[in-house]
C-alpha positions as CSV (number, residue, x, y, z in Angstrom):
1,X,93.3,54.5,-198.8
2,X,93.4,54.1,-195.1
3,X,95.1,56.9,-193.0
4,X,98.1,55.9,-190.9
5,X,99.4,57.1,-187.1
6,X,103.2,56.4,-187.3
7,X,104.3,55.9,-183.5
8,X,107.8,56.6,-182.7
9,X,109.9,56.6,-179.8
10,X,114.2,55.9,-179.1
11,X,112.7,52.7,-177.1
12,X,111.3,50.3,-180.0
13,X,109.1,48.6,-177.3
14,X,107.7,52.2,-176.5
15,X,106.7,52.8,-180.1
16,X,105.4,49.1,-180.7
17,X,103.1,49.0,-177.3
18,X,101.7,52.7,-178.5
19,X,101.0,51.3,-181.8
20,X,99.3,47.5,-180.4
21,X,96.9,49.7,-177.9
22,X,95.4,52.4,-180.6
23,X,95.1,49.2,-183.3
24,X,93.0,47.6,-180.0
25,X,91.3,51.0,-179.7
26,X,90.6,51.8,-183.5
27,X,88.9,48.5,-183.9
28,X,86.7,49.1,-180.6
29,X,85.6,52.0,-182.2
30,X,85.4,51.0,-185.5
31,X,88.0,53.1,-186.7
32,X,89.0,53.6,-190.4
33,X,93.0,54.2,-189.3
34,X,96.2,52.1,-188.9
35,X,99.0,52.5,-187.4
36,X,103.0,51.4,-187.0
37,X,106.0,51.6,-185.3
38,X,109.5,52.9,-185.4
39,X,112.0,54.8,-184.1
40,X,112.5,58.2,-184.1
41,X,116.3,58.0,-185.8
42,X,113.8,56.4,-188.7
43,X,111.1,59.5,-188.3
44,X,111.9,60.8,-192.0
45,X,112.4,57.6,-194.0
46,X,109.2,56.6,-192.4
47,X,106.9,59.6,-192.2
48,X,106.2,59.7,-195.8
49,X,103.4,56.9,-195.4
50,X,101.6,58.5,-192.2
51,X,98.9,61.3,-191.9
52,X,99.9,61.8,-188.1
53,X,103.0,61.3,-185.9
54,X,102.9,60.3,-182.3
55,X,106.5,60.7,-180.6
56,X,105.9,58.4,-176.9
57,X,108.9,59.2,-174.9
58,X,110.1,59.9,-170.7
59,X,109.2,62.9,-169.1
60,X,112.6,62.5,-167.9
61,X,114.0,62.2,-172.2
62,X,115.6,65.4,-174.0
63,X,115.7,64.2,-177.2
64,X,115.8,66.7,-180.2
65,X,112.1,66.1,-182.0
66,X,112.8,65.6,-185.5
67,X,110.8,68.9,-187.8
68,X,108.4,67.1,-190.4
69,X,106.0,68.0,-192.8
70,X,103.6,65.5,-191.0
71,X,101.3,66.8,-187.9
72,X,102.8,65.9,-185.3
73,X,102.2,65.2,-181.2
74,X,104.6,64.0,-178.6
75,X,103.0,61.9,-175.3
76,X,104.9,61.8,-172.3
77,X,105.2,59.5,-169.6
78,X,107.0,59.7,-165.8
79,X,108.1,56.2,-165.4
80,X,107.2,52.6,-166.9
81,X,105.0,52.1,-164.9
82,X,102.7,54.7,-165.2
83,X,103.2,53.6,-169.6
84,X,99.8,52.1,-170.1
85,X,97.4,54.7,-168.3
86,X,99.3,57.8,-169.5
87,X,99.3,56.5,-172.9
88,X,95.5,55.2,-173.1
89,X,94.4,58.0,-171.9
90,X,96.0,60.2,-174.8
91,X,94.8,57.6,-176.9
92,X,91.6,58.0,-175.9
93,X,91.4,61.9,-176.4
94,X,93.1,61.0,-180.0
95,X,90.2,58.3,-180.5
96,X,87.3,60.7,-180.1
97,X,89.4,63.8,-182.1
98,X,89.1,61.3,-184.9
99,X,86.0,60.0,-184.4
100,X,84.4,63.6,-184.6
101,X,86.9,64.2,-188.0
102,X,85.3,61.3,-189.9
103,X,87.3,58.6,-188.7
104,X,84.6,56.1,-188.9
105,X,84.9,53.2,-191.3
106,X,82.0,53.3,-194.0
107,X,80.4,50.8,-196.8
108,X,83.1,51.1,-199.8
109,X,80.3,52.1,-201.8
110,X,79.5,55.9,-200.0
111,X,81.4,58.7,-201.1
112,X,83.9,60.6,-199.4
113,X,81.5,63.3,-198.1
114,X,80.0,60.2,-195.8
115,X,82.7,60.1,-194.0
116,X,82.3,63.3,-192.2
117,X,79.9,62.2,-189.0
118,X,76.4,63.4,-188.9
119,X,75.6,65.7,-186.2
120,X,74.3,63.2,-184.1
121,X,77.2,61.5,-184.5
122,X,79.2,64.3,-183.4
123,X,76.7,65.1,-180.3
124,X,77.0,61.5,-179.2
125,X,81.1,61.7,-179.2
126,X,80.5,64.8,-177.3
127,X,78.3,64.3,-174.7
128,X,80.7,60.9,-174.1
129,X,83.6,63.2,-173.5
130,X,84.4,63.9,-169.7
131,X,84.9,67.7,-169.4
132,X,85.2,69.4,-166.3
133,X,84.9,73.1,-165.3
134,X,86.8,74.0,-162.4
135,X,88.1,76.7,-160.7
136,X,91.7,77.5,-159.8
137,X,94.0,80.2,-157.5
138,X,96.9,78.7,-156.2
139,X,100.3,79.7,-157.4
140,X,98.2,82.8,-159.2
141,X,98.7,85.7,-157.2
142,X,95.4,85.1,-155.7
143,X,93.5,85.4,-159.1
144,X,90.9,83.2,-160.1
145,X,91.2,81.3,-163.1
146,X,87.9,79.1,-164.7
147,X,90.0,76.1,-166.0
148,X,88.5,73.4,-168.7
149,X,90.1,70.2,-168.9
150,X,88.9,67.0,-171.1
151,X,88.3,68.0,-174.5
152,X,89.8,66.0,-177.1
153,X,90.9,68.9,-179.3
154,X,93.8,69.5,-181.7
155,X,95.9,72.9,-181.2
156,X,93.8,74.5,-183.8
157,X,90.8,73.6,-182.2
158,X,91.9,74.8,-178.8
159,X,93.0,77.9,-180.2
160,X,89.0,78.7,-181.9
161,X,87.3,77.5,-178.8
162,X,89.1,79.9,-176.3
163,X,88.5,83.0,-178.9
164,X,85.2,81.9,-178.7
165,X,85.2,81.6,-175.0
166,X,87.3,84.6,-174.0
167,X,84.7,86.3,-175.9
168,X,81.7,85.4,-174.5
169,X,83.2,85.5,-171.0
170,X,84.5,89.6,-172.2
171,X,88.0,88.1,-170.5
172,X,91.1,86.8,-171.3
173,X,92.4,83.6,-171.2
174,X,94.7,81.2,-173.0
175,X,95.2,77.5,-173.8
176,X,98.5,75.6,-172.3
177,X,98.9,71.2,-172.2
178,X,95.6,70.4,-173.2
179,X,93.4,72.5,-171.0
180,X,91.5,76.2,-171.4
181,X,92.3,78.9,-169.1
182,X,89.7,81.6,-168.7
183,X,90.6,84.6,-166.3
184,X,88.3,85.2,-163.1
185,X,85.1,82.7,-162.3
186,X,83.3,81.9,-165.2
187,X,82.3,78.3,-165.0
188,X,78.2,78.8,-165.0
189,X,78.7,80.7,-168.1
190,X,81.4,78.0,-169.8
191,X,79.1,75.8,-168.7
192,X,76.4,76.8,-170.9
193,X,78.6,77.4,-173.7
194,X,80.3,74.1,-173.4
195,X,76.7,72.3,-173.9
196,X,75.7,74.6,-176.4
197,X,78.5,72.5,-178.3
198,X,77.2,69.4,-177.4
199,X,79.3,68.8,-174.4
200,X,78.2,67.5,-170.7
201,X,80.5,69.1,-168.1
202,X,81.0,68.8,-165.3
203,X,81.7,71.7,-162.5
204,X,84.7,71.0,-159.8
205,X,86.0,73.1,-157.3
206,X,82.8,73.9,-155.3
């Protein structure tokens, strides 16, 4: 059985244009995933046939986002024009999270176990993924803060990889929209924890 992403939005046009550029992006990558359209007055009817819902709205939008049993991401975007690249490059990030869950298609014939990617697999996906370690200290007080951005993570993910981080930095930190905070300058050393993982960042920031 194939999995399914279930895009929804209050705009049908949103939700169908989300759903035509990850079909365009799953086959690219050779993805074993569907995916379909509807709107978010639909979102329980409809979630019962989807592994993952994607809820593509306005910044500007205050909808009430339905509670389902199905994991569940909403995208964002400031105006129509700006549709296409905000949404393809979540889709991206959501292309590679899958890719390094097993989201390959495989010969019928291979058990399930083949679908999880082979460490070179994962390596590869990696290494493709543009991460960048910069530095930050406006708006802080003055306080530096290493900042990570570019890695195509779920929240469960995030949440390991700055434990892991925080604690080989001996700092704190924290994880807010889709990017790793960790307190004072750390990026040589994030660095080299970031390509112990298989990752090629890059540093910003001077």
């Amino acid at each position: 059985m194939v999995d399914k992403i279930l895009f929804l939005s209050n705009n049908r046009e949103d939700s169908r244009a989300a759903a035509h550029l990850f079909r365009e992006q799953a086959s690219k990558s050779n993805l074993a995933w569907e995916s379909a359209a509807g709107t978010i007055d639909d979102a329980e009817q409809l979630s019962s046939s989807a592994a993952m819902i994607v809820i593509v709205e306005p910044t500007s939008a205050s909808n009430k986002i339905p509670s389902l049993s199905v994991p569940t991401e909403v995208w964002k975007y400031s105006a129509p024009e700006d549709f296409s690249g905000t949404i393809g490059k979540n889709l991206a990030n959501l292309i590679v999270r899958l890719i390094l869950k097993g989201g390959k298609r495989q010969p019928s014939a291979e058990s399930a176990s083949a679908l999880t990617p082979a460490p070179t697999q994962l390596l590869k996906a990696r290494a493709q993924t543009a991460v960048r370690v910069g530095l930050e200290s406006k708006g802080r007080g003055g306080k530096k803060v290493s900042v990570i951005t570019g890695l195509p993570l779920s929240d469960n993910e995030f949440e390991d990889l700055t434990t892991k981080l925080k604690r080989s930095c001996g700092t704190g930190g924290t994880y807010k929209d889709q990017q790793i905070e960790i307190q004072g300058d750390h990026r040589a050393k994030l660095m080299t924890e970031l390509e112990k993982l298989g990752y090629k960042p890059k540093r910003t920031g001077g």
